[in-house]
N, C-alpha and C positions, 0 to 999 in steps of 0.2 A: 594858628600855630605860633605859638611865644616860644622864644628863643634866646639864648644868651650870647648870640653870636653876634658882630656887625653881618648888617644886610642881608638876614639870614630868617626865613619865616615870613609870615604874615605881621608881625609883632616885632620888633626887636629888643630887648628890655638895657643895651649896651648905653648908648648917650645919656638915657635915665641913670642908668648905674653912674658912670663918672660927674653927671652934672650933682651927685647925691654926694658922692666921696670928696668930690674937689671942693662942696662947703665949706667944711671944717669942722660938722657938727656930729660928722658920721659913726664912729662912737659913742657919742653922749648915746643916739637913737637906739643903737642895738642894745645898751646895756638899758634904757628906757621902756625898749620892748619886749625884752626878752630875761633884764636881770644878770645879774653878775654868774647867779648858777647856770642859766638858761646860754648865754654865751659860752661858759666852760663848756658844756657839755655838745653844744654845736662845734669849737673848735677842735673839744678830745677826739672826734669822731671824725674829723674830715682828715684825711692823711696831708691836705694841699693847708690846710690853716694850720698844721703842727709845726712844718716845717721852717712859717715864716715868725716872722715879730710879732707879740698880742697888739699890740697898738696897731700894727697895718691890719691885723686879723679881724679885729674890732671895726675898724673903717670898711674894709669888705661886707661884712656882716653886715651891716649900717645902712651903706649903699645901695647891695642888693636887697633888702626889705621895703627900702623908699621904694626903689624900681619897681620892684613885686606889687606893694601894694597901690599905687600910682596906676596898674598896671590892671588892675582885678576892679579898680573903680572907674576904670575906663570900658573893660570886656566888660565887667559883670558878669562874672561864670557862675554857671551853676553848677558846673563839675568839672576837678581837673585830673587829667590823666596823664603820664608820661614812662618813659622807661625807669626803671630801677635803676640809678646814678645815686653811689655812694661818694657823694661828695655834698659841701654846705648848699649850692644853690639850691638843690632840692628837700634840705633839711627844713631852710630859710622859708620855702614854699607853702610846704608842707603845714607847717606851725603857722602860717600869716592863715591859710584856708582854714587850717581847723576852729582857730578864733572866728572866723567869718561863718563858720556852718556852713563850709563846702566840703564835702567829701573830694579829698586828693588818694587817685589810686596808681599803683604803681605797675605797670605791666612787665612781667619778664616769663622766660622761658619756662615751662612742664619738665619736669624731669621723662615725662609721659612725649613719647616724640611725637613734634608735628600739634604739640597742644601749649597753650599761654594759660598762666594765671595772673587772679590781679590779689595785689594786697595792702593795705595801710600799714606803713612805718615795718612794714618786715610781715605783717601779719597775714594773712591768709582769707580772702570773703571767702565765704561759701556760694557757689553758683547753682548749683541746680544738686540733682536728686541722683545720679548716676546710675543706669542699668545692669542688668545682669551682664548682659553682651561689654558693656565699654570697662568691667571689672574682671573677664574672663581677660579681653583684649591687652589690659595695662598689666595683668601679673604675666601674661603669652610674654610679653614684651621686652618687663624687665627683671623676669627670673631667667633667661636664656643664657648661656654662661659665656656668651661671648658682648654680652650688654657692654654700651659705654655709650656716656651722655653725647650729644651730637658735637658737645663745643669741644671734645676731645679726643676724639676719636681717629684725629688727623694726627696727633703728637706724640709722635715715637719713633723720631730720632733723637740719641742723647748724647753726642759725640764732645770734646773738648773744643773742637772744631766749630761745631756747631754755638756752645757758648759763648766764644771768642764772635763768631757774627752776629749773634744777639744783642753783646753786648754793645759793638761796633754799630750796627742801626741805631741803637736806642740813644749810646754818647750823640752821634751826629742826628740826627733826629731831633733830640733837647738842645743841639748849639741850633739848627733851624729854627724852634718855635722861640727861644729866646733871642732871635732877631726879628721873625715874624711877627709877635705881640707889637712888638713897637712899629712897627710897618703899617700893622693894621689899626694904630691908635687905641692898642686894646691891651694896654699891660698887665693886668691882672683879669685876664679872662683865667677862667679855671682850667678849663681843656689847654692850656698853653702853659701855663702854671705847672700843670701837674704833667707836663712832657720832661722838668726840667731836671738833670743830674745832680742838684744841689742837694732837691729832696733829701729829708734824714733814710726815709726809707730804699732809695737809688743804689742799686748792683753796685761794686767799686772795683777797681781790679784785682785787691786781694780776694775775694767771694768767689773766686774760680776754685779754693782751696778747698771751698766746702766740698766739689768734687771726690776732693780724696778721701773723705771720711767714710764715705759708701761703704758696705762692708759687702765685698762680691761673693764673700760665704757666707752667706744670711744664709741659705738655708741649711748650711750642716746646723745652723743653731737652732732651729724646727726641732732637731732631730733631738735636743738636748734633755727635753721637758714636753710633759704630756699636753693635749691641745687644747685644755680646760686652763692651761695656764698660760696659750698664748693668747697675748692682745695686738689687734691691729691698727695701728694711728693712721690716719691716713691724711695727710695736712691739705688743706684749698689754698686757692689763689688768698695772700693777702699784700699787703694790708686793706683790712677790712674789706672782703666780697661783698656785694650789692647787699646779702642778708643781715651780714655780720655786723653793717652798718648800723643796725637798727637797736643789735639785743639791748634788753632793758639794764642790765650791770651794768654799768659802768668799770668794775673791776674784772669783766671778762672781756674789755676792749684790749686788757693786757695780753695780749695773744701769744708772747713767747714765753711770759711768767706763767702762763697759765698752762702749757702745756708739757712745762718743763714739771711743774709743780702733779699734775696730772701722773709725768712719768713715775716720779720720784715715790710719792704714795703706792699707786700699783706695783714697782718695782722694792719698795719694804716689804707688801703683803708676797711675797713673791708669784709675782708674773713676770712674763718680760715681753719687752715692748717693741712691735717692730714698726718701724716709723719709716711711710715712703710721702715723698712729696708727691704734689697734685704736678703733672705732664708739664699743663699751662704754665706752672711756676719753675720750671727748668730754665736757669740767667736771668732770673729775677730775686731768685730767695738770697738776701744774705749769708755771710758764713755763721753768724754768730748763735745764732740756734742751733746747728750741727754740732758745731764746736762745744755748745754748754750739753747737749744731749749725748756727743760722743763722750765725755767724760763719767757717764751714768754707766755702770758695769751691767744691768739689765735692759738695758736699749741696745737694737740693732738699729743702722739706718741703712735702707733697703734703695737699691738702686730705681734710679726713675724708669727702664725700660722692663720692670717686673709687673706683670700685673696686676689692678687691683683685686681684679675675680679672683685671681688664685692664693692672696693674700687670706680672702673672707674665707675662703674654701677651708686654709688650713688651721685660722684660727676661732676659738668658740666668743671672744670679746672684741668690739670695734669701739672706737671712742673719736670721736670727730665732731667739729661745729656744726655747720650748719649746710656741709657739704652731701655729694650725692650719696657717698659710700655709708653716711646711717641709714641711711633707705633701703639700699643694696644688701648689707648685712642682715638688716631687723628680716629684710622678706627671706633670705638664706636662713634662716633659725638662732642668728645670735644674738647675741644680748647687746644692742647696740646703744652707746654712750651717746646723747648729742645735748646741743645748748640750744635747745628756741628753733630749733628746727621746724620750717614748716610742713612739713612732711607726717612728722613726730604724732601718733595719738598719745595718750595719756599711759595708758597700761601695755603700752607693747615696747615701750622704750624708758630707759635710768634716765630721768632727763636732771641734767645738771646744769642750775640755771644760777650761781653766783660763786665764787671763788670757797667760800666758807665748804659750800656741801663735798667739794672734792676732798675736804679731810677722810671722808666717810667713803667714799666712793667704793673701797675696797670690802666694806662692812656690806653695802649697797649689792655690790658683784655677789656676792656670797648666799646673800638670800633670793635671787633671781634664780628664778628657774624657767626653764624650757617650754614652752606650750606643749601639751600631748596634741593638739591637732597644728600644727605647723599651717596646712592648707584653709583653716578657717584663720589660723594669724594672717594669713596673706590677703585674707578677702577684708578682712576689717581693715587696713592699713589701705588698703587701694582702694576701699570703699570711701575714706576720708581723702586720697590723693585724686581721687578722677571727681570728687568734688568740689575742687577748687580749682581745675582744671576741666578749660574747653578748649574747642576746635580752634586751631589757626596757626600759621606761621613765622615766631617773632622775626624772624630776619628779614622777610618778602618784601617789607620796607627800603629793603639796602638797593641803590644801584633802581628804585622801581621807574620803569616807563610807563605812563600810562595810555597810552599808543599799542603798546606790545598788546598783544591779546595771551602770550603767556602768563605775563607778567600781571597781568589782572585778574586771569585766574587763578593766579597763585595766592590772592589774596584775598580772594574771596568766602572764601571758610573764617579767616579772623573778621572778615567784615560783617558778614554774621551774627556771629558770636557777640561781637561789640553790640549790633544790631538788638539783639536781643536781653543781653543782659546788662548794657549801660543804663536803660531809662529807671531802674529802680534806683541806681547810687544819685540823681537828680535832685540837687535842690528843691526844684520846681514841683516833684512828685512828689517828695516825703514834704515840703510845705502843705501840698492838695489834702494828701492824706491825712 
């Protein structure tokens, strides 16, 4: 177990990391290994290396690569695995293994409850060959009209009240870990880094404003235009979700140009656009995106406590990253927009994968048509999602004893799974073979 924590794991990669920064060379290294573009593109994407100096950015980078690789000629892996962490150390990781010929995979949650998939840089292995049964089982599951992903399914309360406590943890929370870092001799750990209110991306107290742009008659506006012309945004957690980390643009890491630009296009072709945030992102999202979307005369912004089921229900277009509701829509019969979605097959979704094609997008909407068998779109689309997906439970981790005999059977099904389909990503096997 490698870790970036002090005293944390089997491995610690922390004293590496600072005996590496504290040089002086740490800089030189990352732009040595990685390139002046290769740097940009690892700082554009971390939200925690935006916020700070390139120069301290650069020495981070620096440091944890020594660490890394220091770290991989000591283990000698021949496969590395971890959770989906959008943020540099796992960037840094990632790209030191690839140059080594180790397959780095990334474990996170199925959209498919009670199931994990693995992927490189965002992407998707294929695991196995998936049954008629486990394709019957995932559309039972997630065509029901009361579906929602497990991570949210708890978030629906949306009061002022409630904002005002969010925000309230999160400010004292960030004065905690910016005491803590230094307590722990660990001032630029990332997990502490990224606790802290400075962030460019950090709630501020004016962002309670965005509350009021809500429109709580969003739906007399349904009633305005026929339901081939409404479209449904539905925004995720950002900055940058575990996926969104990944996409290949670099011009789609612009996440508020992007969707503002989105609106604007669709809203010339006339449609109009009803845009609800993701639950999770309620005292998180800044104002300033409401604010440039509330000034759009074809945009509603849809309160958080509406749902998204009944959103898909009423409109025939969904447009979304790389979150749950293109999945949810494409299997409803819409024509669902996504970017790199790993969900996404080829012909069942518009997929918009760089700033330029959104010019078109409306041109794009226009020649999509319907499937006459809806029920065979839904089998091809879970045919490719229950393939990249198997058994287990990503959280069973959290809090585990392994003493409890609950607690070990609850993680037995990903043990499994692992069990079985890790020894092909193996150095060692594809060296044999």
């Amino acid at each position: 177990m490698l870790s970036d924590l002090r005293a944390d794991g089997d491995y610690s990669l922390v004293d590496d990391f600072y005996r590496f920064v504290d040089r002086g060379d740490a800089a030189a290294v990352a732009l040595a290994r990685f390139g002046e573009e290769g740097c940009a593109d690892v700082i554009l994407r971390c939200r925690v290396l935006r916020s700070i100096n390139r120069d301290l950015a650069l020495k981070l980078i620096g440091g944890m690569t020594q660490a890394i690789e220091e770290a991989f000629d000591r283990l000698e892996p021949h496969l590395v695995m971890t959770f989906t962490i959008d943020r540099y150390v796992m960037d840094v990781m990632e790209r030191i293994a690839r140059r080594r010929g180790i397959d780095f995979l990334e474990m996170t949650t199925s959209i498919i409850p009670d199931q994990v998939m693995l992927m490189r840089r965002g992407r998707p292995a294929r695991l196995r060959e998936p049954s008629t049964e486990d394709i019957n089982a995932g559309i039972s599951q997630l065509c029901a009209e009361d579906f929602a992903p497990a991570y949210v399914r708890d978030a629906k309360r949306f009061s002022r009240g409630r904002f005002w406590r969010i925000f309230g943890y999160y400010a004292v929370r960030g004065a905690f870990f910016n005491v803590w870092r230094f307590l722990k001799r660990d001032r630029y750990n990332c997990h502490y880094l990224d606790a802290l209110k400075q962030l460019k991306h950090k709630v501020r107290v004016g962002d309670v404003a965005a509350l009021k742009l809500l429109d709580h008659g969003w739906d007399k506006r349904l009633a305005d235009l026929p339901r081939e012309r409404r479209v449904f945004l539905g925004l995720q957690l950002f900055p940058e979700a575990s996926m969104d980390y990944w996409l290949k643009s670099q011009d789609m890491l612009a996440h508020d140009d992007v969707l503002v630009r989105c609106c604007e296009v669709l809203g010339r072709a006339g449609y109009r656009i009803f845009v609800k945030d993701h639950p999770l992102q309620f005292g998180f999202r800044q104002r300033e995106l409401f604010e440039r979307l509330s000034k759009l005369p074809f945009v509603t912004l849809v309160p958080y406590d509406v749902p998204a089921n009944l959103l898909i229900g009423k409109c025939a277009v969904s447009v979304t990253f790389t979150g749950t509701i293109g999945l949810q829509a494409a299997l409803a019969g819409l024509c669902s927009v996504a970017t790199e979605p790993y969900y996404a097959t080829e012909q069942h979704f518009v997929h918009v994968r760089n700033v330029g094609e959104i010019d078109v997008l409306a041109e794009r909407l226009a020649q999509w048509r319907l499937s006459d068998d809806l029920a065979m779109t839904r089998r091809e689309i879970m045919r490719h999602l229950a393939a990249i997906s198997v058994e287990g439970d990503y959280f069973g981790w959290r809090n585990f004893d392994p003493e409890n005999a609950a607690a070990r059977a609850s993680v037995e099904p990903l043990a499994r799974s692992l069990n079985t389909h890790l020894p092909r990503f193996l150095k060692s096997c594809r060296t044999a073979a």
